[in-house]
N, C-alpha and C positions, 0 to 999 in steps of 0.2 A: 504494500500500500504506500508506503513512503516512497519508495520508486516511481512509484506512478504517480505520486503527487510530485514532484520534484521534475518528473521530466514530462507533464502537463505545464508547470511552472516553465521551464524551456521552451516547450514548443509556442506557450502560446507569445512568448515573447519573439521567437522568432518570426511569427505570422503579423505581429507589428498592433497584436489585438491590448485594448487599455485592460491592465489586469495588477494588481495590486504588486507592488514591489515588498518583499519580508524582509525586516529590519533581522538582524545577526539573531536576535534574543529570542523573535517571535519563530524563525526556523530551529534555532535551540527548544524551544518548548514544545514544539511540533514533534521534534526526533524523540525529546524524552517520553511525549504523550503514546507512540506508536512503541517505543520502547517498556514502559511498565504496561500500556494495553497487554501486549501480546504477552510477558515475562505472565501477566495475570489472569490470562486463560490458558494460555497452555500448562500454568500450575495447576489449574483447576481441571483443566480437561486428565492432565493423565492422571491425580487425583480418583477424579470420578473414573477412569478405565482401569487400576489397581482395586477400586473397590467392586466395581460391577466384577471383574477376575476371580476376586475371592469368592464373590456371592452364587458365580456358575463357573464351578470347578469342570463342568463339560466343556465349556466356549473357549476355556482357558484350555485344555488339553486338546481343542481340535486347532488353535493358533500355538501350540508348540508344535505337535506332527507338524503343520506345515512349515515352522521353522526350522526343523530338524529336517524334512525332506527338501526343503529351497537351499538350505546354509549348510554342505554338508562339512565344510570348512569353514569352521567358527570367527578364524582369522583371515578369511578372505575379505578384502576392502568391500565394504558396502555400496554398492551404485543403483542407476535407476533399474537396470535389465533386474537384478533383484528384489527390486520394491514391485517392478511389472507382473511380478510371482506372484505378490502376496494378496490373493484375493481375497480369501477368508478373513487376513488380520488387516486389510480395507474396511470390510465389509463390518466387522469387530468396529475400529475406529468413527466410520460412519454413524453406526445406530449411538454410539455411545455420545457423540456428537450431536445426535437428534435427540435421545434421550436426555440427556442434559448439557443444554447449551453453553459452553462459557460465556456469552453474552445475550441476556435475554431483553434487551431493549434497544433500539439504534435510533437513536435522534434524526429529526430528517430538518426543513428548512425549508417550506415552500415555496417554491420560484414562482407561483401563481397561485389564482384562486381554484381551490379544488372540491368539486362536488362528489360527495362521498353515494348519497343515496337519492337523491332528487331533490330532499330535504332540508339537506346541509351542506353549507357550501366552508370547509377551510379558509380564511384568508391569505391571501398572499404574504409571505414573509414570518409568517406562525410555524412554531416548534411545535413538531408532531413528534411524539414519544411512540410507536407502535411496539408491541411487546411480539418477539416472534413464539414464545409458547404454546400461545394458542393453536398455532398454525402446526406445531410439530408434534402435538399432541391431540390433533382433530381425529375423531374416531371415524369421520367419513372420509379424511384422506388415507391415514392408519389404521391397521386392525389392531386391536388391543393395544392402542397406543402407551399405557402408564408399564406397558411389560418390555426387558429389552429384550430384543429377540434382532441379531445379526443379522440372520437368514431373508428380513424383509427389504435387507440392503441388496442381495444377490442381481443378478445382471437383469437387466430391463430396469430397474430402478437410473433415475437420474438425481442424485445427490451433490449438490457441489459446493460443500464444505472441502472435499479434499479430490 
């Protein structure tokens, strides 16, 4: 994400577009904000995937066979052709990702007036808090959404946490 903010930052200054100039400080606080962000969900994510581990000692020994059949050299350097293996401990990652989100809220900023229902319209420039929970725990998108179960991650799913 810092990447891609930083080199939107460039690009748009190359295309000559008026776009806010960041003083030293304000790009300092930017890097630290993407810095403890992320140190703070992925403590919490693998958190939460040690303890769902514990809780299904099955899911937990069907993601070691596959590590023990992908890695059969412990010391072989780790690259992508090897992570392209690990379906099941994707699929592991995934649910445990939807099952409990490290972040369950994303501030939005509305560039316009936004009609939600016919009813209601957002104002332009109004902070929208949307919580993604709801959506990750909808029993008409998921089946037995409050259970974690890997196996709903399996292929034809489109997932893209990771």
């Amino acid at each position: 994400m810092l990447d891609n903010w930083i080199f939107n930052m460039k690009k748009e200054r190359c295309n000559g577009n008026n776009i806010k100039i960041y003083s030293m400080e304000e790009i300092a606080m930017v890097i630290m904000t993407f810095l403890f962000a992320s140190q703070d969900a992925s403590t919490s994510s693998v958190i939460w995937l040690m303890q769902l581990m514990a809780d299904n000692p099955e899911i937990l020994e069907k993601v070691r066979k596959e590590q023990i059949s992908i890695r059969t050299d412990i010391n072989q350097p780790f690259d992508l052709d090897i992570l392209d293996q690990m379906n099941y401990t994707k699929q592991v990652v995934k649910e445990t990702l939807r099952y409990r989100p490290p972040v369950l809220m994303v501030p939005y900023k509305t560039k316009k007036d936004t009609n939600l229902d016919g009813n209601y319209t957002i104002p332009k420039n109004s902070l929208v808090i949307p919580s993604i929970w709801p959506a990750l725990h909808d029993p008409d998108a998921w089946k037995n959404p409050d259970q974690f179960d890997p196996d709903r991650m399996g292929k034809g799913i489109k997932f893209y946490f990771l």
